[in-house]
C-alpha positions as CSV (number, residue, x, y, z in Angstrom):
1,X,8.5,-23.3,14.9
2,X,6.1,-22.0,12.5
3,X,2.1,-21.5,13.3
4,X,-0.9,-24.1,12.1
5,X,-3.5,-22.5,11.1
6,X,-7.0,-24.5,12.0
7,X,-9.9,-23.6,9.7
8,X,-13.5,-22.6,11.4
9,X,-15.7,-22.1,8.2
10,X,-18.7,-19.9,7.8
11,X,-21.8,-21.2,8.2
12,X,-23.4,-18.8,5.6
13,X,-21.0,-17.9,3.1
14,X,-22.1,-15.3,0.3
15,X,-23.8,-17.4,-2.0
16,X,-22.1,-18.1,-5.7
17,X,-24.4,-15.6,-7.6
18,X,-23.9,-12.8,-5.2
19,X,-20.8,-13.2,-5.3
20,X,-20.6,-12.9,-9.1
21,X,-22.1,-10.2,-9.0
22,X,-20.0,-8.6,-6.3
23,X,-16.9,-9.6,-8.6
24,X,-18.4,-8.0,-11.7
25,X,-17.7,-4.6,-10.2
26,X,-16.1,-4.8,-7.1
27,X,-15.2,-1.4,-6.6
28,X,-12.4,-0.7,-3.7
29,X,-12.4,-1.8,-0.3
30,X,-16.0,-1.8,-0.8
31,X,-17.2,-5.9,0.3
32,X,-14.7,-8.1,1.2
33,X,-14.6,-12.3,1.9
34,X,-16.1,-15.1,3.9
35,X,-13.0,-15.6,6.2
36,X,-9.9,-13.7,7.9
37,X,-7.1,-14.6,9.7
38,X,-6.5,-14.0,13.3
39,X,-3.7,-14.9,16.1
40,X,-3.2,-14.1,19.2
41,X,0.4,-12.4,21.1
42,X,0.8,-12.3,24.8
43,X,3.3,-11.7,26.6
44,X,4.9,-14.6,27.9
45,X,3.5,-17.2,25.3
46,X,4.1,-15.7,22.5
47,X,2.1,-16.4,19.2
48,X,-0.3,-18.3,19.4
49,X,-4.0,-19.8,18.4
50,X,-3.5,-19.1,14.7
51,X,-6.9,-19.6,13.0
52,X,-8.9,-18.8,10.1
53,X,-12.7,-17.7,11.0
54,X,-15.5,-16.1,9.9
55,X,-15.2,-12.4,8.9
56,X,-17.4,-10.6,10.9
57,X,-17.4,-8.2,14.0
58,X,-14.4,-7.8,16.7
59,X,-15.1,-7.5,19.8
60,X,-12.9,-5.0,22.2
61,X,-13.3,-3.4,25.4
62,X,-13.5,0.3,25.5
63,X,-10.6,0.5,27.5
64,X,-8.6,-1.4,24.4
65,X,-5.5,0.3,24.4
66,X,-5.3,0.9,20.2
67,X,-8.4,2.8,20.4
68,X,-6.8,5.1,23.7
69,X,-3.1,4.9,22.7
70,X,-2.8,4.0,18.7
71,X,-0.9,1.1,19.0
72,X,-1.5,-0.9,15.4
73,X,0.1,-1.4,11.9
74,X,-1.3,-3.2,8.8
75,X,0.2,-3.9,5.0
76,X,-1.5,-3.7,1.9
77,X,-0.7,-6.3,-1.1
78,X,-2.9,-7.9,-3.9
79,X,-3.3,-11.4,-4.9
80,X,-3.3,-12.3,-8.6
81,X,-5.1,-15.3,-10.5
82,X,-2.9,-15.8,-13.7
83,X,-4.6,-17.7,-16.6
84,X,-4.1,-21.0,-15.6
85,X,-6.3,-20.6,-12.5
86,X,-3.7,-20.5,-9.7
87,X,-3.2,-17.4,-7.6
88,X,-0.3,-15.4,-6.7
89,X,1.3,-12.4,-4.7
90,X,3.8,-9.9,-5.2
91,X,6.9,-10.1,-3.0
92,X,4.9,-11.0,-0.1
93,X,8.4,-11.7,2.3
94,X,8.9,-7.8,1.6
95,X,5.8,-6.7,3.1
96,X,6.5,-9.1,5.8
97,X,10.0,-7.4,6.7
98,X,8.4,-4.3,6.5
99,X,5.6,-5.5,8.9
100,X,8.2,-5.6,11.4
101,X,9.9,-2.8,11.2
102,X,6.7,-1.4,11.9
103,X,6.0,-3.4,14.5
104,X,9.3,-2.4,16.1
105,X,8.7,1.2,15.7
106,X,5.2,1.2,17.4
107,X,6.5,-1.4,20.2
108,X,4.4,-4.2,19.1
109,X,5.4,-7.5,18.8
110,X,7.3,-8.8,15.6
111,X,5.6,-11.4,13.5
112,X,8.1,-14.2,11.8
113,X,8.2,-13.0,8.0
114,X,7.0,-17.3,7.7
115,X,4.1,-16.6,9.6
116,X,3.0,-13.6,7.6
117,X,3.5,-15.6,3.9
118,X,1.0,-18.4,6.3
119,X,-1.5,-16.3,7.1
120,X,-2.0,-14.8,3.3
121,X,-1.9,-18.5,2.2
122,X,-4.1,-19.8,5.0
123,X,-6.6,-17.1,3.9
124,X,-6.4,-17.3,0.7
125,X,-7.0,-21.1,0.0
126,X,-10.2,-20.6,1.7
127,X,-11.4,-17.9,-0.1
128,X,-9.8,-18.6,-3.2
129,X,-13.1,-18.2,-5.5
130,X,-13.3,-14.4,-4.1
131,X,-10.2,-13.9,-6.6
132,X,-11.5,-12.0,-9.7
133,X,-10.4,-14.3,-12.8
134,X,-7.6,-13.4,-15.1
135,X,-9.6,-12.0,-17.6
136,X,-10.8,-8.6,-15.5
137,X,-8.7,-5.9,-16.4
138,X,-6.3,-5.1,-13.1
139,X,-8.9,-7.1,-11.1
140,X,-7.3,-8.2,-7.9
141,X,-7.8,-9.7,-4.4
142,X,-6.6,-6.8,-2.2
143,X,-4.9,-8.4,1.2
144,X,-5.2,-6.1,4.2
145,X,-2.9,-8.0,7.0
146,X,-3.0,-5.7,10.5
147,X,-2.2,-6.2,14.1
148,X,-3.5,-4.1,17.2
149,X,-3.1,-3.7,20.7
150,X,-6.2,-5.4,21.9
151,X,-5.8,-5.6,25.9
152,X,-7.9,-4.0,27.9
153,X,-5.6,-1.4,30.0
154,X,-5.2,2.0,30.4
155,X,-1.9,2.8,30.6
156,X,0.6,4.3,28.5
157,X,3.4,1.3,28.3
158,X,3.2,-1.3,24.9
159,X,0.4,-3.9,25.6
160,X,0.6,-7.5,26.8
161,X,-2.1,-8.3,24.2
162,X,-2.1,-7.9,20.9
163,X,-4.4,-9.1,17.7
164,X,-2.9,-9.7,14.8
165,X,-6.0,-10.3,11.3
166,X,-6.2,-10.7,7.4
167,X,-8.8,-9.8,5.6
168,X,-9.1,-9.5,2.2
169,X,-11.5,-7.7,-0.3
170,X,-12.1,-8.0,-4.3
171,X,-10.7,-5.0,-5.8
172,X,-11.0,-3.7,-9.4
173,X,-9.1,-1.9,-11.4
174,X,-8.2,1.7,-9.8
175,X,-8.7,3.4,-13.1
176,X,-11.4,2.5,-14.9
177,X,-11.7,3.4,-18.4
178,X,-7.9,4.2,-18.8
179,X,-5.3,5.8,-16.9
180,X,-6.0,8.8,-15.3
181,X,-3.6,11.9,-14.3
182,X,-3.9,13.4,-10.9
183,X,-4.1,16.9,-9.2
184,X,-2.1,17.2,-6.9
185,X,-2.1,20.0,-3.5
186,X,1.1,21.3,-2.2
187,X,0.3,21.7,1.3
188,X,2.2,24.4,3.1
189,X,0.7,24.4,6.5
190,X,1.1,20.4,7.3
191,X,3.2,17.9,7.3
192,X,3.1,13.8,7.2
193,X,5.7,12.9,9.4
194,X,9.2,14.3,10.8
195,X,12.6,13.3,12.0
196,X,12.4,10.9,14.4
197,X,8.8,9.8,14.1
198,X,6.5,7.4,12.8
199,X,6.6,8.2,9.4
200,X,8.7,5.3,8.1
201,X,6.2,2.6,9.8
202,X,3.2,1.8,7.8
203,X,0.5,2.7,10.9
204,X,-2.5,4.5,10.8
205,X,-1.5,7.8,12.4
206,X,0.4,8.6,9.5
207,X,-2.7,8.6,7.7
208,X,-4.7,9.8,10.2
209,X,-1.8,13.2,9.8
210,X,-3.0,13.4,6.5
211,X,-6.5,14.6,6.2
212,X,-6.5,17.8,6.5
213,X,-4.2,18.2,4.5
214,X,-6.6,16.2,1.9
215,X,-9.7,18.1,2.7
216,X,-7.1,21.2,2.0
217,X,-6.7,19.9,-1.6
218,X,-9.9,18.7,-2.2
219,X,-11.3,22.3,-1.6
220,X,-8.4,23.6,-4.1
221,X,-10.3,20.7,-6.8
222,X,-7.1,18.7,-5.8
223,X,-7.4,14.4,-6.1
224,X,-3.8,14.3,-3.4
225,X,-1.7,15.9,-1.7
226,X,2.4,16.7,-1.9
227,X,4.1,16.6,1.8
228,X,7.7,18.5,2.1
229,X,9.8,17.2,5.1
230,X,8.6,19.2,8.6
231,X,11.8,20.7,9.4
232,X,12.8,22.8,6.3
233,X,9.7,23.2,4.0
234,X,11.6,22.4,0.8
235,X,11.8,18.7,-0.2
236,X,9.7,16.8,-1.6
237,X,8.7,13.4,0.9
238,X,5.4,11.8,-0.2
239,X,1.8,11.8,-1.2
240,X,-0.4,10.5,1.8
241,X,-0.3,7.0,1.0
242,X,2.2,7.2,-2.5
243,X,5.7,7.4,-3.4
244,X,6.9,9.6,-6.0
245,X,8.9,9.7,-9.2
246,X,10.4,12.2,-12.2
247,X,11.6,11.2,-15.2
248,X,14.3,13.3,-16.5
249,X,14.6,14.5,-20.3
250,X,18.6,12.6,-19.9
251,X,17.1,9.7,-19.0
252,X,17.4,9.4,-15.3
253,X,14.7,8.3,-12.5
254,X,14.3,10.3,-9.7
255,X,12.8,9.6,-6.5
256,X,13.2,11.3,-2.7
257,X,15.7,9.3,-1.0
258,X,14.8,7.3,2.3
259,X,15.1,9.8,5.0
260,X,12.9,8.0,8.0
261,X,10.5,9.8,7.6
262,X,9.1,8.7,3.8
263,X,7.5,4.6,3.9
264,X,10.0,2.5,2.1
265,X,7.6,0.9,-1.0
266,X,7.6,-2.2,-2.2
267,X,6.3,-1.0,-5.6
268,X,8.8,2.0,-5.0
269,X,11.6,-0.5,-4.7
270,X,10.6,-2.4,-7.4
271,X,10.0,0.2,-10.1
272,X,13.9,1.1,-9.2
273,X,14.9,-2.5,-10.5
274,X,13.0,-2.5,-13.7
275,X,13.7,1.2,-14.5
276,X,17.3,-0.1,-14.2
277,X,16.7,-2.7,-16.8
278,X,14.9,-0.5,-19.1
279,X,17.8,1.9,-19.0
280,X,17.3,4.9,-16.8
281,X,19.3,5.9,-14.6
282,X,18.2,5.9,-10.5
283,X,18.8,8.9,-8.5
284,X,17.5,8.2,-4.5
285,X,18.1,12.0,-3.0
286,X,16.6,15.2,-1.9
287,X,14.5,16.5,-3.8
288,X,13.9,20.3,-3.4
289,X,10.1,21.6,-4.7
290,X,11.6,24.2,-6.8
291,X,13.5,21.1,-8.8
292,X,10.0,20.5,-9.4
293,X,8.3,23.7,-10.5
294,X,11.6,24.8,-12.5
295,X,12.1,21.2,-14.0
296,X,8.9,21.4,-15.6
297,X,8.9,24.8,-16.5
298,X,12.7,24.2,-18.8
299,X,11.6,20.8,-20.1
300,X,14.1,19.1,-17.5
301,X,11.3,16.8,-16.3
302,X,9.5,15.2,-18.6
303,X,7.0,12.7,-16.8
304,X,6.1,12.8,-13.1
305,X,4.0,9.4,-11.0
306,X,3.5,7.8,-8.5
307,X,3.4,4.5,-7.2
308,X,1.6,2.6,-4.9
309,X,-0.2,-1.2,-3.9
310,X,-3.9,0.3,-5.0
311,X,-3.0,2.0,-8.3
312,X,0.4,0.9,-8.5
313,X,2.0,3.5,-10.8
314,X,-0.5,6.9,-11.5
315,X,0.5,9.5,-13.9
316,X,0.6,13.1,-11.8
317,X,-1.2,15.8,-13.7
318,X,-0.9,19.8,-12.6
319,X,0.5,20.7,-9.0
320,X,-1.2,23.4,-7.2
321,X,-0.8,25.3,-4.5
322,X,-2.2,29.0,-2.5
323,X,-1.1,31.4,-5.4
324,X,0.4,29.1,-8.1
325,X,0.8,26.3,-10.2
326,X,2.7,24.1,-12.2
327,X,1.1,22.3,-15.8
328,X,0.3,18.7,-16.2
329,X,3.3,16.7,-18.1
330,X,0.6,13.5,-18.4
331,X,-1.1,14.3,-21.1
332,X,-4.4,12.2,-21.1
333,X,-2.9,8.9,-20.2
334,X,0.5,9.1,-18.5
335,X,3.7,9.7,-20.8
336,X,5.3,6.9,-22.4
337,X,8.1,5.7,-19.8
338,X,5.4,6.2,-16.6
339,X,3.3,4.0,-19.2
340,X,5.8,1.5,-20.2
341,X,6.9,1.0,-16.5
342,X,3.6,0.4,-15.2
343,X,3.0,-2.6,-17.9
344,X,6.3,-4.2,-17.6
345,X,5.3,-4.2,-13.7
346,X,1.4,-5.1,-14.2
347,X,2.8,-7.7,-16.9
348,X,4.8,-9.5,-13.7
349,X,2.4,-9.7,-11.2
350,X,-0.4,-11.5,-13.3
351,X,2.1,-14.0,-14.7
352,X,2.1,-12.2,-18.4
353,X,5.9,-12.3,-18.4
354,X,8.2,-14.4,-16.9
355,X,9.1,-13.8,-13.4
356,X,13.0,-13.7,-13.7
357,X,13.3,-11.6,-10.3
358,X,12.1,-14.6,-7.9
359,X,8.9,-11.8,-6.9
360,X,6.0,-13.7,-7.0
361,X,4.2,-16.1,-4.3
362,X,2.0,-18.7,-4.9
363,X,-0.6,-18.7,-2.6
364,X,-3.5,-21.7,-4.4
């Protein structure tokens, strides 16, 4: 049986004209909305108390076992107002699935993928008028759904009580003033994630893992960093937080293959599809480094990106790393297919095209 979510709403919400002002340049993960969603796990009942409060403070124990022992996952979607006022999100059931396969990876409790799809509505219809209007370029209302082990034990066993939130925030667009290539670090001395680990779940050790590895690349005038897998030192897995993709002078799409260690991406998966459409060819495999450095140096690769909820497809630039580099294939903007993807995909999610893939929610 699926939750009920009861509504308890603020008393003193951000007034209209701060608001419009907070919308007008919204930044990232900078202010965020009058409400979140919270329930409640234990063990023995279950879900339960499904509600939609206040955003504010949460209050935890010091001995609260995700601040001793890690135990926590979250998502990251956007929700879209189309131009005739009703808002939307992008495959949200995919998130959901993913959510639990998190979940089950860090021994937490699953959440039904119904539930999930609730919560973003519940949330949203509350604080629908924090949704940037249709006419902002790339504005969005960036959903940040997370659970965490919130009992107060120390021990090192899964925890009998776990808090599951939404909360959202206005985002802008990630580039402003145009696309934007990125510098990317090859980091030789870390890794994200290896065989057998957590690398797969979306949690926030894996990000934790990466940065150093950013501060490595920032001090090389590096925007991100390039992770090879932890056991050899020669493929190619992921940015911190993005996916990545070549393009191929014959036409084919290339992308590391899902090893368990590299997050399975919704955008990733559905930049597959439409590249299929648009007539490349996929390729999910290994990708040695060297493919990299020698592809671009014969021509081979033509346009590199990558892909992600935030920016959701961003043109790579020059790679670097101790004693070498490899040149930018971006030009200014992106090239043309990294370009043409990215439209066909931004097209979808704000309703410019017609959904014929079943991906979009409504959600007001």
């Amino acid at each position: 049986m699926s939750l009920t979510f009861t509504v308890n709403h603020r008393p003193d919400p951000v007034d209209e004209t701060r608001r419009a002002e907070i919308l007008a340049n919204p930044g990232f993960g900078t202010y965020f909305t009058d409400h979140m969603a919270v329930i409640t796990w234990t063990k023995g009942q279950g879900w339960h108390d499904a509600n939609v409060v206040p955003y504010g403070p949460i209050q935890l124990m010091p001995s609260a076992a995700v601040l001793h022992y890690g135990q926590e996952i979250f998502e990251g979607m956007k929700a879209y107002r189309h131009d005739d006022g009703s808002v939307w999100t992008f495959r949200p059931e995919r998130n959901a699935e993913r959510f639990v396969r998190s979940a089950r990876r860090l021994a937490l409790p699953e959440l039904p993928v119904e539930d999930f799809v609730a919560s973003l509505k519940a949330l949203v219809e509350v604080d629908q008028a924090w949704v940037p209007s249709a006419e902002g370029e790339e504005a969005s209302l960036y959903l940040r759904p997370f659970m965490y082990a919130s009992e107060a034990f120390l021990g090192v066993r899964p925890a009998h009580e776990i808090t599951y939130c939404v909360i959202a925030s206005p985002a802008g667009a990630y580039f402003s003033g145009g696309l934007k290539p990125v510098t990317l670090w090859l980091t030789e001395e870390y890794s994200r994630a290896g065989a057998g680990g957590t690398g797969a779940a979306k949690c926030g050790g894996n990000y934790a893992a990466s940065l150093a590895a950013q501060l490595e690349g920032e001090a090389n005038g590096c925007d991100q960093v390039v992770f090879l897998d932890s056991s050899t030192h020669t493929y190619i897995e992921e940015l911190g937080g993005m996916n990545v993709f070549f393009i191929t002078k014959d036409g084919r799409i290339v992308t590391p293959e899902l090893t368990g260690s590299i997050l399975e991406g919704v955008t990733r998966d559905s930049i597959l599809q439409l590249a299929t459409e648009m007539g490349l060819k996929p390729e999910e495999r290994r990708v040695p480094i060297q493919e990299w450095k020698g592809g671009v140096a014969s021509g081979e690769i033509e346009e590199i990106f990558a892909c992600g909820t935030a920016a959701v497809i961003t043109p790579i630039g020059e790679l670097r790393w101790a004693g070498g580099s490899v040149p930018s294939t971006a030009g200014e903007s992106g090239g043309p297919v990294t370009n043409a993807i990215r439209e066909r995909l931004l097209d979808i999610q704000y309703g410019r095209v017609e959904d014929t893939h079943g991906w979009l929610t409504r959600l007001v």
